[in-house]
C-alpha positions as CSV (number, residue, x, y, z in Angstrom):
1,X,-0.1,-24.4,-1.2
2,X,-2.3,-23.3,-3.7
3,X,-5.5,-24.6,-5.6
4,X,-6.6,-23.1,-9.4
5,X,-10.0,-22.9,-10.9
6,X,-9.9,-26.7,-12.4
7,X,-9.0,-27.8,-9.4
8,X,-5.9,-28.8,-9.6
9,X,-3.8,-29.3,-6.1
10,X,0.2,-27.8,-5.7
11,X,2.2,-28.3,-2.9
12,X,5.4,-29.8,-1.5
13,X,6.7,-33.0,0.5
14,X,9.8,-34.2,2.3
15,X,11.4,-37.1,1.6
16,X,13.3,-39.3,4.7
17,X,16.5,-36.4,4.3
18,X,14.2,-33.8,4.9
19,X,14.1,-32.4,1.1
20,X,11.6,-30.5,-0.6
21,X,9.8,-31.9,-3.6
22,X,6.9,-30.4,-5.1
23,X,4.0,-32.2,-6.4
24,X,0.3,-31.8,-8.2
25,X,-2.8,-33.7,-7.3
26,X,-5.7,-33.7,-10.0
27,X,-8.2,-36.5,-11.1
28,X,-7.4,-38.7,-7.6
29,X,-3.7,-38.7,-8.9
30,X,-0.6,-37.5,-6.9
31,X,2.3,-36.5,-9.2
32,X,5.6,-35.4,-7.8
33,X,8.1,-34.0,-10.0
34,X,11.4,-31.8,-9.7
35,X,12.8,-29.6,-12.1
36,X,15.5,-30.7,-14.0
37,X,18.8,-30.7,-12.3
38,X,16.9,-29.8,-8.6
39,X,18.0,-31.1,-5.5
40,X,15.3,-30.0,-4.1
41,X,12.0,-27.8,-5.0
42,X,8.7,-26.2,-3.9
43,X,5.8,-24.9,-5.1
44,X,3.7,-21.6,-4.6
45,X,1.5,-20.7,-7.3
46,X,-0.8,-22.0,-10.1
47,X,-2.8,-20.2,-12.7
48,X,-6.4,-20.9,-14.5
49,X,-3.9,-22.6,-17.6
50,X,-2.0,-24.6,-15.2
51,X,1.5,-22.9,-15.4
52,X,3.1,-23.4,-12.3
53,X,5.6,-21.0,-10.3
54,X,7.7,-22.4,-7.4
55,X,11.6,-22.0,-7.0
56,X,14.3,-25.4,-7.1
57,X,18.1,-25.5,-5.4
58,X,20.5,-26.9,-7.2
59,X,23.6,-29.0,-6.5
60,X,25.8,-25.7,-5.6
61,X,23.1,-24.8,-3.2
62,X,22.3,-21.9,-5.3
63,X,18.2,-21.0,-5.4
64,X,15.9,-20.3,-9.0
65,X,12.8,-19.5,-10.1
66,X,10.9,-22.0,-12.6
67,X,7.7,-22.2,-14.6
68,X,6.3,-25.5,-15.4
69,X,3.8,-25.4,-18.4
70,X,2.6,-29.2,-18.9
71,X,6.0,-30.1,-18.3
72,X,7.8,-28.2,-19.6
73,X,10.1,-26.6,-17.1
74,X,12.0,-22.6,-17.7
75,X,14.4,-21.5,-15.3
76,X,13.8,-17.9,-14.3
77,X,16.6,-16.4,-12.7
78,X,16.8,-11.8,-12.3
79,X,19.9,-11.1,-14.8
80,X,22.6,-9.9,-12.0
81,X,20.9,-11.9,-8.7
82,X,22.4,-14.6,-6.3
83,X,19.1,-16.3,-5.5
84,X,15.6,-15.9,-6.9
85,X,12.2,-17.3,-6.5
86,X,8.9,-17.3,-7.6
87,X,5.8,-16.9,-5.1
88,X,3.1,-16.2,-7.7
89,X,1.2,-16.0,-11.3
90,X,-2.1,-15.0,-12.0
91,X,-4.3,-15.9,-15.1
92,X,-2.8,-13.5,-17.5
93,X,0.7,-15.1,-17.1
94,X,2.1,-12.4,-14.9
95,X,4.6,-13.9,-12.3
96,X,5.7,-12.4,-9.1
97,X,9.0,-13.0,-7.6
98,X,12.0,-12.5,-5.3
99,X,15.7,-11.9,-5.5
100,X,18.5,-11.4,-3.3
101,X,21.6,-9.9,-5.1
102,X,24.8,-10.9,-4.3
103,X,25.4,-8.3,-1.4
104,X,22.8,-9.6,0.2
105,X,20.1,-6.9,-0.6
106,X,16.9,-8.2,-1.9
107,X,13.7,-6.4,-4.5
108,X,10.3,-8.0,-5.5
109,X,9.6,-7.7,-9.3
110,X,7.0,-8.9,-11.7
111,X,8.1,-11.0,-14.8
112,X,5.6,-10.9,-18.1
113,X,6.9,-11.6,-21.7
114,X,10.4,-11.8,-21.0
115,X,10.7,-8.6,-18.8
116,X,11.7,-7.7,-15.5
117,X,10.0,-5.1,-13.1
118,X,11.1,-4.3,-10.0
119,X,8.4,-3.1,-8.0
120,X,9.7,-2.6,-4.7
121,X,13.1,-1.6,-3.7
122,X,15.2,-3.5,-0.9
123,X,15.0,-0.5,1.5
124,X,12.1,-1.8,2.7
125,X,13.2,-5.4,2.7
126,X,9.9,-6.7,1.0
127,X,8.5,-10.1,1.8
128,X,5.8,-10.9,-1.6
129,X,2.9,-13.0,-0.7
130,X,0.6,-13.0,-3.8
131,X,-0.6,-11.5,-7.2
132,X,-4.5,-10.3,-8.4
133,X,-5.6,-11.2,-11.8
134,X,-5.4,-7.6,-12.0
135,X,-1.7,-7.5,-12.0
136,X,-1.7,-5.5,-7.9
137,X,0.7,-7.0,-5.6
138,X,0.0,-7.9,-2.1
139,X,3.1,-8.8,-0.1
140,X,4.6,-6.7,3.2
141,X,8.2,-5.5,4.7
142,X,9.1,-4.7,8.9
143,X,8.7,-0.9,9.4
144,X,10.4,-2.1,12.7
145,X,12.6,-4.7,13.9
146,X,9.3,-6.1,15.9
147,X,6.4,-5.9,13.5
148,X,5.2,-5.9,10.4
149,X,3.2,-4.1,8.0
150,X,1.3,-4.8,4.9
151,X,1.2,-3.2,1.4
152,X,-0.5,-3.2,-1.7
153,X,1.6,-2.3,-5.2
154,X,-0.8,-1.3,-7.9
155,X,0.5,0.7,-11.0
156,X,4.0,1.0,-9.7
157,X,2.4,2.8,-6.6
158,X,2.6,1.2,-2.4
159,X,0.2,1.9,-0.5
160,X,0.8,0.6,3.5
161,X,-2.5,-0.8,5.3
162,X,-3.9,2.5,7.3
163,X,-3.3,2.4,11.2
164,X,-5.7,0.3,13.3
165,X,-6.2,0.8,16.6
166,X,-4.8,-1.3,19.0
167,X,-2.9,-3.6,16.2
168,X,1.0,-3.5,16.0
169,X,1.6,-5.7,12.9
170,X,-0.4,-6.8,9.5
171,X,0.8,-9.5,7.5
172,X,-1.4,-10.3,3.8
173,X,-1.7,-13.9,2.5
174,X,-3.9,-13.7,-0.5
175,X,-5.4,-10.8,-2.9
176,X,-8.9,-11.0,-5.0
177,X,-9.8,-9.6,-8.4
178,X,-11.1,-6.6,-6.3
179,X,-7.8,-6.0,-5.0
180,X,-9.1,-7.0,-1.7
181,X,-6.6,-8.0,0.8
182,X,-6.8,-10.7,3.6
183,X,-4.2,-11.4,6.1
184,X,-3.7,-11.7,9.8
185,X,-3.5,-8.4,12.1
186,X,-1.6,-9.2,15.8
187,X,-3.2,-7.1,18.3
188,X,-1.8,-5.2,21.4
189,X,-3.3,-7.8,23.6
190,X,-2.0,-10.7,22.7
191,X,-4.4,-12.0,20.3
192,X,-4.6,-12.6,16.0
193,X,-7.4,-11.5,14.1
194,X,-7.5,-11.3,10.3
195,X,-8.2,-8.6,8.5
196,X,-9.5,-7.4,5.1
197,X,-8.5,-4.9,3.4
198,X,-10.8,-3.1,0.8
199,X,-9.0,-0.6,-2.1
200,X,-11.2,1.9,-0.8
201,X,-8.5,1.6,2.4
202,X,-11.6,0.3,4.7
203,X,-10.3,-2.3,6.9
204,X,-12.1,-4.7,8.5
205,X,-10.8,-7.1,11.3
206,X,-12.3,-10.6,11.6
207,X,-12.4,-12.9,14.6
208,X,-14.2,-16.7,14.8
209,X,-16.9,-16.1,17.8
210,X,-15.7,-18.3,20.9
211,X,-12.1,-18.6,19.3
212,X,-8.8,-16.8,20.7
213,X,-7.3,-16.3,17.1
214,X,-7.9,-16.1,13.7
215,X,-6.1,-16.2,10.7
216,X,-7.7,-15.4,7.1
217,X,-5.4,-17.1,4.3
218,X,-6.9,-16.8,1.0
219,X,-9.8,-15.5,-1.2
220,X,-11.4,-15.8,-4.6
221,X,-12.6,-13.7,-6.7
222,X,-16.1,-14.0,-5.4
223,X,-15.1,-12.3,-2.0
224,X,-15.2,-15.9,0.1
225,X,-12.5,-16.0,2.5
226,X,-10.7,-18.9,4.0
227,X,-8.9,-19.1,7.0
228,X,-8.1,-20.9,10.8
229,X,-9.5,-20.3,14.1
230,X,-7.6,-21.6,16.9
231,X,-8.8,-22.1,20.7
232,X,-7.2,-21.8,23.8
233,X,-5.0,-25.0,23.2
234,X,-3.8,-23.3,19.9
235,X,-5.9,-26.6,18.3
236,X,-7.1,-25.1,15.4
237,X,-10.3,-25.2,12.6
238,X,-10.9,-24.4,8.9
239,X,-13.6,-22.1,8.0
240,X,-15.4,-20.4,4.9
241,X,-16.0,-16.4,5.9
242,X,-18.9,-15.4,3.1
243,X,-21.5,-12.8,3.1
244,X,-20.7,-12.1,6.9
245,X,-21.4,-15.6,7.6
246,X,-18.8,-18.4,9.2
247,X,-18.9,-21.9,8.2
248,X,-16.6,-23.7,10.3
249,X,-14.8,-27.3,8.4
250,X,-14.6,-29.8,9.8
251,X,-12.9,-33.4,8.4
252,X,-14.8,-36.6,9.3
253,X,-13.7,-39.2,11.7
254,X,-12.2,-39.6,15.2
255,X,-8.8,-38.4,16.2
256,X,-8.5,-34.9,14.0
257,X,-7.0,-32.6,16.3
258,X,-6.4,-29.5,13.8
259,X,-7.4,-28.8,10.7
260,X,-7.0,-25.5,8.3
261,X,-8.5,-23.9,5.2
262,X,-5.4,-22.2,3.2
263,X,-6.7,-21.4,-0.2
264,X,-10.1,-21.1,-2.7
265,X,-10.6,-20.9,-6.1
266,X,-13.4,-19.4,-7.6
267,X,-15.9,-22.0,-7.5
268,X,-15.6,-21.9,-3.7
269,X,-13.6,-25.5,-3.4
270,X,-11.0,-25.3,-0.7
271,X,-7.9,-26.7,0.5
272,X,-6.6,-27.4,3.6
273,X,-4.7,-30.0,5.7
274,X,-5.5,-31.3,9.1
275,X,-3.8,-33.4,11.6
276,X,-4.8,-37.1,13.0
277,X,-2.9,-39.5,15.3
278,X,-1.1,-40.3,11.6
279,X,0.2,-37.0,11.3
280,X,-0.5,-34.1,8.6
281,X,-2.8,-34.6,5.7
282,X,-3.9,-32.6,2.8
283,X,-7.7,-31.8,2.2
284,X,-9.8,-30.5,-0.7
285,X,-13.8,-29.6,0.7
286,X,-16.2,-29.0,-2.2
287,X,-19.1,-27.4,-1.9
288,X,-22.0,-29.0,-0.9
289,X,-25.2,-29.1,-3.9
C-alpha cells in the first residue's frame, strides 16, 4: 500500500478464510500484526516517524480507525459514527479519515491532537485518497451516477479538477508537497490516461507511448511519478514518470506477466507488485547508483 522515507513497506494479506491482515516489511523482515481485538485489518498509510493509519473490524462486524506507533495501537473512532477508517497521515501527524454515520451518510475529516475536522460534507458523498505534508487533501466524490470527479481541500476550501476536453471522469491517488495531484482521467474514447494536476489548476494528461492506458499512482515530494501502463491484453508495466522522461520497470526472470509501480518515497525507491505463474508478489525497486 504505501512505502515511507526509511523505507519501510505497509500492506495487507489474506489468510486461507479470505481475511485481511495487515503487515510491515523492513530490514528483509515481514511482520504481520492485528490490532488488538481485530478480526480482521488493513493498512493505508505510513509517515516519515513510522506511525501507521489503517482501519480493523471487530467481532460485531463493526469498522475503526487505528494508529500504530511502534506498537502501540489507538483506536480512532468520529464521536457519533457507525464505521470509521483511516486512509492517510502525513509527516506532521495529521491523519485523514472516513465515517459513515449511522443513517448511512458519510464526511471525510482530518484528525490532529485530539480533534476532529470535517472537511467535506456527505452531500457530495466523498471518497479520500491521500494527504500532503502540507495538510491539502486530495480525495474525489460522483458529480453523476456514471463518473467521477476529483478535488483538492486546502484551508477548508474544494476546488474540483477544471474540465478537460474529451475526459468524463478523474479519479486522484496520491498528492506531493507541491500540492500536486496524480490520478487517472477516463477518456471519451475508451481509453485511461493519468493526469497531473498542478495548484496553479494546469492539468496535464499522461499516456505511456505504444501503451492503451495509463494509470499514475503516487508521487514524492520531488515531482517523480509512479504509475502502470497496460497494452492491448490489459498485461500491464510499472514505470518511473520524471523530468518528462519514462522509465519503464521491469522485474527479472521468466514468467512475469504484469507488474505495477503503486507508491514512492522521497528518495525515489518504489513499490510495486507483479504477477508470475506463482501468483501476486510484492516489489521494492531502488534506484540504481
Amino acid at each position: 500500500m504505501a512505502i515511507n522515507d526509511s523505507g519501510t513497506v505497509i500492506g495487507w494479506w489474506d489468510d486461507s478464510q479470505y481475511q485481511q491482515h495487515s503487515f510491515t516489511y523492513a530490514g528483509g523482515k515481514v511482520t504481520p500484526f492485528d490490532p488488538p481485538g481485530a478480526v480482521s485489518s488493513s493498512t493505508y498509510g505510513i509517515n516519515k516517524a513510522g506511525t501507521i493509519v489503517g482501519l480493523y473490524e471487530d467481532s460485531a462486524g463493526i469498522r475503526h480507525g487505528y494508529t500504530d506507533t511502534a506498537g502501540k495501537f489507538t483506536t480512532v473512532d468520529m464521536p457519533g459514527a457507525a464505521q470509521t477508517a483511516l486512509n492517510g497521515i502525513n509527516d506532521k501527524g495529521e491523519i485523514l479519515g472516513a465515517a459513515i454515520g449511522p443513517d448511512g451518510t458519510a464526511e471525510l475529516f482530518t484528525y490532529a491532537n485530539g480533534t476532529f475536522t470535517v472537511i467535506v460534507p456527505d452531500t457530495l458523498s466523498p471518497v479520500a485518497t491521500a494527504i500532503a505534508k502540507t495538510g491539502a487533501v486530495a480525495g474525489w466524490y460522483p458529480a453523476d451516477p456514471s463518473y467521477e470527479t476529483a478535488f483538492r481541500v486546502t484551508g477548508g476550501t474544494i476546488t474540483t479538477i477544471p474540465a478537460i476536453k474529451g475526459v468524463f471522469y478523474t479519479q486522484p491517488f496520491g498528492i506531493s508537497r507541491q500540492d500536486e495531484i496524480v490520478g487517472q482521467a477516463a477518456l471519451l474514447t475508451g481509453e485511461e490516461e493519468g493526469f497531473i494536476w498542478h495548484k496553479t489548476g494546469k492539468v496535464k494528461l499522461l499516456q505511456v507511448p505504444g501503451s492503451t492506458d495509463s494509470l499514475l499512482l503516487g508521487i514524492n515530494d520531488a515531482g517523480v511519478v509512479v504509475g502502470s501502463s497496460f497494452n492491448s491484453s490489459y498485461a500491464s508495466t510499472g514505470f518511473v514518470y520524471d523530468k518528462g522522461s519514462f522509465t519503464m520497470l521491469t522485474v527479472p526472470g521468466s514468467g512475469v506477466t504484469s507488474t505495477d509501480a503503486i507508491s514512492v518515497n522521497d528518495a525515489g525507491t518504489v513499490l510495486g507488485d507483479y504477477v508470475d505463474s506463482a501468483g501476486p508478489h510484492g516489489v521494492v525497486a531502488v534506484p540504481s547508483p
